[in-house]
C-alpha positions as CSV (number, residue, x, y, z in Angstrom):
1,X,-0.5,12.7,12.4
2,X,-0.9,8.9,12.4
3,X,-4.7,8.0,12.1
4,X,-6.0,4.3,11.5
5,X,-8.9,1.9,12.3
6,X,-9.1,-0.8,15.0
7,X,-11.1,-3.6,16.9
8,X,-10.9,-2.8,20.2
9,X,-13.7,-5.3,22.8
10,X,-16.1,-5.4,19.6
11,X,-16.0,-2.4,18.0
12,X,-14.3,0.0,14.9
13,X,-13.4,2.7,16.0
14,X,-10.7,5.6,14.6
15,X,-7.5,6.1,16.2
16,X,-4.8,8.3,16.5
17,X,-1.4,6.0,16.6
18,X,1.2,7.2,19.0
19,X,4.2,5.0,17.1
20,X,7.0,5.4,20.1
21,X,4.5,5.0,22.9
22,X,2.8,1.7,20.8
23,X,-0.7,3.2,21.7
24,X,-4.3,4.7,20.1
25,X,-6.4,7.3,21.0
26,X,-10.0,6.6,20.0
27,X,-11.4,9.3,17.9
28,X,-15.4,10.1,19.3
29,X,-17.8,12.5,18.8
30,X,-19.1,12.7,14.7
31,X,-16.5,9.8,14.5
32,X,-17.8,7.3,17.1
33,X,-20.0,5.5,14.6
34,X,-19.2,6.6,11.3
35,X,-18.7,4.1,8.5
36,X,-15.9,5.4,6.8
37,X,-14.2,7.9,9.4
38,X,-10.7,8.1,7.9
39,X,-12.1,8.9,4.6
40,X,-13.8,12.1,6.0
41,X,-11.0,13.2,7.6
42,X,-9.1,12.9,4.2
43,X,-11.7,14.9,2.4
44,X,-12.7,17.2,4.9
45,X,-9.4,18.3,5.6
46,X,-9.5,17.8,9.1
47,X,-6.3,18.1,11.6
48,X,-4.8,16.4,14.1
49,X,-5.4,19.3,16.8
50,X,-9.3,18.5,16.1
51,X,-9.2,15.4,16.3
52,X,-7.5,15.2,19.8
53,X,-10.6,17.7,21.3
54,X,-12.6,14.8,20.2
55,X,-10.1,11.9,22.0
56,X,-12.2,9.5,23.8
57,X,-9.8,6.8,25.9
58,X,-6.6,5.0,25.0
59,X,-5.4,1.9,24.0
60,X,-2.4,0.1,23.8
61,X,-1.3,-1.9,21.0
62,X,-1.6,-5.4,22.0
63,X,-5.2,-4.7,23.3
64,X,-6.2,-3.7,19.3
65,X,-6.3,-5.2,16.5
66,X,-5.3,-2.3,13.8
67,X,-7.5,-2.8,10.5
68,X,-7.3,-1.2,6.8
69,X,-7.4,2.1,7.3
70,X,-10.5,2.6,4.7
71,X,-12.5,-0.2,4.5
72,X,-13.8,-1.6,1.1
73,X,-14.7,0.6,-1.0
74,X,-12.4,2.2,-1.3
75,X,-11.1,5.2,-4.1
76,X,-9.2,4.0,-6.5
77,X,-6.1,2.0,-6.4
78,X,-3.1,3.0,-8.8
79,X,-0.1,1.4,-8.8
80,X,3.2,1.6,-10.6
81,X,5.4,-1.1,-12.1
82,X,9.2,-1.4,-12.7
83,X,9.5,2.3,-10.7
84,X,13.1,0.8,-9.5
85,X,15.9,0.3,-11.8
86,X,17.1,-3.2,-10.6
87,X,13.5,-4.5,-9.9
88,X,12.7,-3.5,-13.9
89,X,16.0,-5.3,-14.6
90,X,14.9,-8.7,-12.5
91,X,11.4,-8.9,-14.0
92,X,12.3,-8.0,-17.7
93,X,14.6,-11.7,-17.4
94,X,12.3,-13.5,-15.3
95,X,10.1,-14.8,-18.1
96,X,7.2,-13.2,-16.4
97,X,7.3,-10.4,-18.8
98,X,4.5,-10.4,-21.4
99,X,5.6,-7.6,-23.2
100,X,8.8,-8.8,-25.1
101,X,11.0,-6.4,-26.9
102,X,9.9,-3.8,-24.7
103,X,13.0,-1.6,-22.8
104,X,13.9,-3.2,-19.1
105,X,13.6,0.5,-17.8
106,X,10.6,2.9,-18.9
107,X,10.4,5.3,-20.5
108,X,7.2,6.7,-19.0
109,X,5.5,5.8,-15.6
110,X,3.8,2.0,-16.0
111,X,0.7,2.1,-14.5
112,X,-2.0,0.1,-13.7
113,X,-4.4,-0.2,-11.5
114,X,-6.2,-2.8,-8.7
115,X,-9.6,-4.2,-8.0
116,X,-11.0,-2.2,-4.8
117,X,-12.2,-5.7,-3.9
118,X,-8.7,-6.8,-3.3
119,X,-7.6,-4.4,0.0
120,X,-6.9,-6.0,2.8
121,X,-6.0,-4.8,6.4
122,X,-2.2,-5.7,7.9
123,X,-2.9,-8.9,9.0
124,X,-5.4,-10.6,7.1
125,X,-4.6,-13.3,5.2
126,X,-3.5,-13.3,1.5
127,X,-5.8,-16.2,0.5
128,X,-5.3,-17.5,-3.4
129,X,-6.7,-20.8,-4.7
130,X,-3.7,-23.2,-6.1
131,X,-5.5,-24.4,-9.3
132,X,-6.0,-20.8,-10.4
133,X,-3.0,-19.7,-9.7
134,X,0.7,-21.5,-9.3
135,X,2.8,-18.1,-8.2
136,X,2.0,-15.6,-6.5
137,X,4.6,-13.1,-5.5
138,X,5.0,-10.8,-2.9
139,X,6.1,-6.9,-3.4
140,X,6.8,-4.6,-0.6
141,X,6.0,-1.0,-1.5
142,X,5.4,2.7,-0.5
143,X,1.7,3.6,-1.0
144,X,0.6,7.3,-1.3
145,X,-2.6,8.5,-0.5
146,X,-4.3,11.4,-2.1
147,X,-5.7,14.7,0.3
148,X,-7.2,16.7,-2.4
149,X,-9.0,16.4,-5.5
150,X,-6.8,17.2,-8.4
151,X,-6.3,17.7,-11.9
152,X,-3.9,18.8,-14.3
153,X,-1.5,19.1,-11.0
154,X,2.1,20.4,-11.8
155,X,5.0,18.2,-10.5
156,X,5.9,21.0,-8.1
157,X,2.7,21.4,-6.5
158,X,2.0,17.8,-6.1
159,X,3.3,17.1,-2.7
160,X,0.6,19.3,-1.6
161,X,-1.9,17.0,-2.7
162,X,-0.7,14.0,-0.5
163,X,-2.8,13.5,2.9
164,X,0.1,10.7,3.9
165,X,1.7,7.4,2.9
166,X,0.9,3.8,3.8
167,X,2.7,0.5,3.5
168,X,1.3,-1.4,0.8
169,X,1.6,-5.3,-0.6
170,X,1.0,-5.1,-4.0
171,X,0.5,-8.9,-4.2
172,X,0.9,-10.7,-8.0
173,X,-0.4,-13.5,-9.3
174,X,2.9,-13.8,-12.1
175,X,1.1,-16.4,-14.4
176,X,-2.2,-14.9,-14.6
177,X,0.2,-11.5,-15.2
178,X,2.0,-13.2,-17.7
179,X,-0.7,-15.4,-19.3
180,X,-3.2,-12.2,-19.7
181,X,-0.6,-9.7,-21.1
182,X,-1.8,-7.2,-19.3
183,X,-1.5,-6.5,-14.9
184,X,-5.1,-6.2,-14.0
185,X,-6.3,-9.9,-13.5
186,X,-2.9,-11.1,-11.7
187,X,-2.9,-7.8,-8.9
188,X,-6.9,-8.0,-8.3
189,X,-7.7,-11.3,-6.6
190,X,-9.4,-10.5,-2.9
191,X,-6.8,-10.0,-0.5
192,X,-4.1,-8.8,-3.0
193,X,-3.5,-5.6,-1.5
194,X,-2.9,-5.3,2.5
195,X,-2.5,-1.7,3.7
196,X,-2.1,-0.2,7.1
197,X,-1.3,-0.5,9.8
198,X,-2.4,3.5,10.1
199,X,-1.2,6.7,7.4
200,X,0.7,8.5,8.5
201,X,1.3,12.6,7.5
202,X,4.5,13.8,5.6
203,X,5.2,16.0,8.9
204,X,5.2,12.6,10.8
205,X,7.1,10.6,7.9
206,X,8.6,12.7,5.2
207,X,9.3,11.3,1.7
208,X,12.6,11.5,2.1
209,X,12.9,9.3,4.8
210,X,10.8,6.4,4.1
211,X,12.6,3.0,3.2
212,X,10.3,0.0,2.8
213,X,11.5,-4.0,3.9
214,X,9.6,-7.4,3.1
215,X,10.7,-10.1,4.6
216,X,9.5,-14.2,4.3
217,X,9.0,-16.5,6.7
218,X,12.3,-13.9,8.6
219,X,14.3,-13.6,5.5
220,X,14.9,-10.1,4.5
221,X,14.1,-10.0,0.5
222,X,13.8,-6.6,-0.4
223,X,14.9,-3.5,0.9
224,X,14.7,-0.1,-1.4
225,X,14.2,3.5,0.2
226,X,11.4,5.9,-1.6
227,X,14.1,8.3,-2.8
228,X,15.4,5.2,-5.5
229,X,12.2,5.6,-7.7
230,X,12.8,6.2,-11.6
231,X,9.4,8.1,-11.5
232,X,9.3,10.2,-7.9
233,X,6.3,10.5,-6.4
234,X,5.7,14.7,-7.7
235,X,5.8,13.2,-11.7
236,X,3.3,9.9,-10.7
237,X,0.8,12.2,-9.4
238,X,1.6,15.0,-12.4
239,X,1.3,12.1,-14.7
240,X,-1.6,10.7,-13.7
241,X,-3.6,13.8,-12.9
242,X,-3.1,14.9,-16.8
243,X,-5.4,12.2,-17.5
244,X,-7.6,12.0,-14.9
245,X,-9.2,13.4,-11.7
246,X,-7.7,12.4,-8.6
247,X,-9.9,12.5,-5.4
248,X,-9.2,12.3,-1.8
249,X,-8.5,8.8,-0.4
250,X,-7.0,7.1,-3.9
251,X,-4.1,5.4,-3.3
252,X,-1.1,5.0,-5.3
253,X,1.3,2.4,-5.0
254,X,4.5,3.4,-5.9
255,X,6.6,0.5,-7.1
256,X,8.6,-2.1,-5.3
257,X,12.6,-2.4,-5.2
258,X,14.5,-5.6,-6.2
259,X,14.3,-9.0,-4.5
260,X,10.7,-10.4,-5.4
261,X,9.9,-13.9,-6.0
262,X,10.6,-14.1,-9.7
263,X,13.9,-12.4,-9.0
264,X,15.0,-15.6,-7.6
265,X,16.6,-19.0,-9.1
266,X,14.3,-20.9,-8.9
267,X,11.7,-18.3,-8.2
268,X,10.6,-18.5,-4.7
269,X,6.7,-18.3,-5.3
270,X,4.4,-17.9,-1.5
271,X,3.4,-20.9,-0.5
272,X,0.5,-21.8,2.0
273,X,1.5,-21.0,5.9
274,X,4.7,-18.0,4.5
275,X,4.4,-15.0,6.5
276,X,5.1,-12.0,4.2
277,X,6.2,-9.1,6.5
278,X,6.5,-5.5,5.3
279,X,7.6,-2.8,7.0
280,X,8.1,1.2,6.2
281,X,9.8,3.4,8.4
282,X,7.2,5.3,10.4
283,X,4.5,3.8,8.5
284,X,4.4,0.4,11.0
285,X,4.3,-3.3,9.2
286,X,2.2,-5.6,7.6
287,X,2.5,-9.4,8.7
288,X,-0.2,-11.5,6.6
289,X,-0.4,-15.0,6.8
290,X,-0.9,-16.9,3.1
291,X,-3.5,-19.1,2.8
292,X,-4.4,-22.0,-0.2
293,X,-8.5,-22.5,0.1
């Protein structure tokens, strides 16, 4: 199943996404005014053949506007840096790198994680202030979201504790990145992390399949397939879940391929009015607009 949020004539409501047909089917019942539908859905394990009994209209596209699938706040956000071999390659000689003397490629998984304060839905605008920050970068990614809580989870039964995936813009700030040594202030400013448009279920969009695409103002800039990572998606989650618990709804961001801003000569940093597109096959796109205050 694909399942999201929209605005549809002044409401929220939950949807079901029919991709092919570019249309939603409202989720009523328990669901009509719930505040956090697609998280309950997630942790109560609910499927798709219950939520069409409770189908309550349709909608085309063009008559919503499709919204972050789980509104602030959210779980927790983990993400996962240089998880592709050229991208580690790009930022380890972009001068971004704080942590000199330290191998292009990990060893071990990178992670890190976001402010919950910084999701965004798939078109909102990424909004930065200029004096604060001189270069911001875009990254295109693959986000997965957890279905079950989990701990201690082996690498072969951690597919079976994804609910779905979700296209993700893990949006940097490179000289706060660089200037703090460490990732947290430069991927947390509000607006830093669109997601959506909807999450969609590994029956719908298997692993395997999904290749993720940013482009700029229409140039294509990155282009990497899931399948690439150094760390696969069943060693993140057995990684992470050694240390901690995972609970339904956190998402995982799983690293972005090569062609981000620093990866450029001169570096081609967003500027105010770019329109960062990113799209993941079966997962829909996000286009968000930047904007200086």
């Amino acid at each position: 199943m694909k399942i999201g949020r929209v605005s549809h004539q002044g409401r929220v409501r939950m949807v079901l996404v029919d991709e092919a047909g570019s249309k939603v089917t409202f989720v009523g019942g328990v669901f009509s005014n719930h505040l956090n539908p697609v998280q309950a859905v997630i942790e109560r394990r609910i499927t798709a053949a219950e939520l069409e009994a409770l189908r309550d209209g349709e909608a085309n596209f063009v008559d919503v506007t499709f919204l972050s699938p789980i509104p602030v706040p959210v779980r927790n956000i983990f993400a996962v840096g240089k998880n592709y071999i050229e991208h580690a390659t790009e930022f380890d000689k972009s001068g971004f790198n704080a942590t000199s003397g330290a191998a292009a490629v990990p060893a071990f998984p990178q992670i890190f994680t976001k402010a919950t304060t910084s999701l965004a839905g798939p078109t909102d605008d990424i909004r930065f202030d200029p004096a604060h920050t001189s270069s911001v970068d875009y990254e295109g990614e693959i986000g997965v979201v957890i279905g079950a809580e989990c701990r201690n989870v082996a690498p072969a039964d951690a597919l079976g504790k994804v609910f779905g995936f979700i296209a993700l813009n893990d949006v940097t700030a490179r000289d706060l990145q660089k200037n703090h040594a460490q990732w947290f202030l430069g991927k947390s400013l509000d607006t830093f992390c669109p997601v959506g448009p909807w999450i969609a279920t590994s029956d719908e969009s298997p692993a395997a399949s999904l290749k993720v695409q940013t482009w700029v103002n229409g140039e294509l800039r990155q282009n990497g397939v899931l399948t690439d990572l150094i760390f696969d998606v069943p060693t993140l989650i057995a990684t992470l879940s050694k240390a901690m618990t995972l609970l339904p709804g956190d998402i995982i961001a799983t690293g972005t391929p090569v062609g981000v801003g620093i990866g450029h000569t001169p570096p081609k940093f967003l500027q105010d009015g770019d329109l960062v597109r990113v799209a993941v096959t079966g997962l829909g796109e996000l286009n968000n607009r930047v904007r200086t205050r």
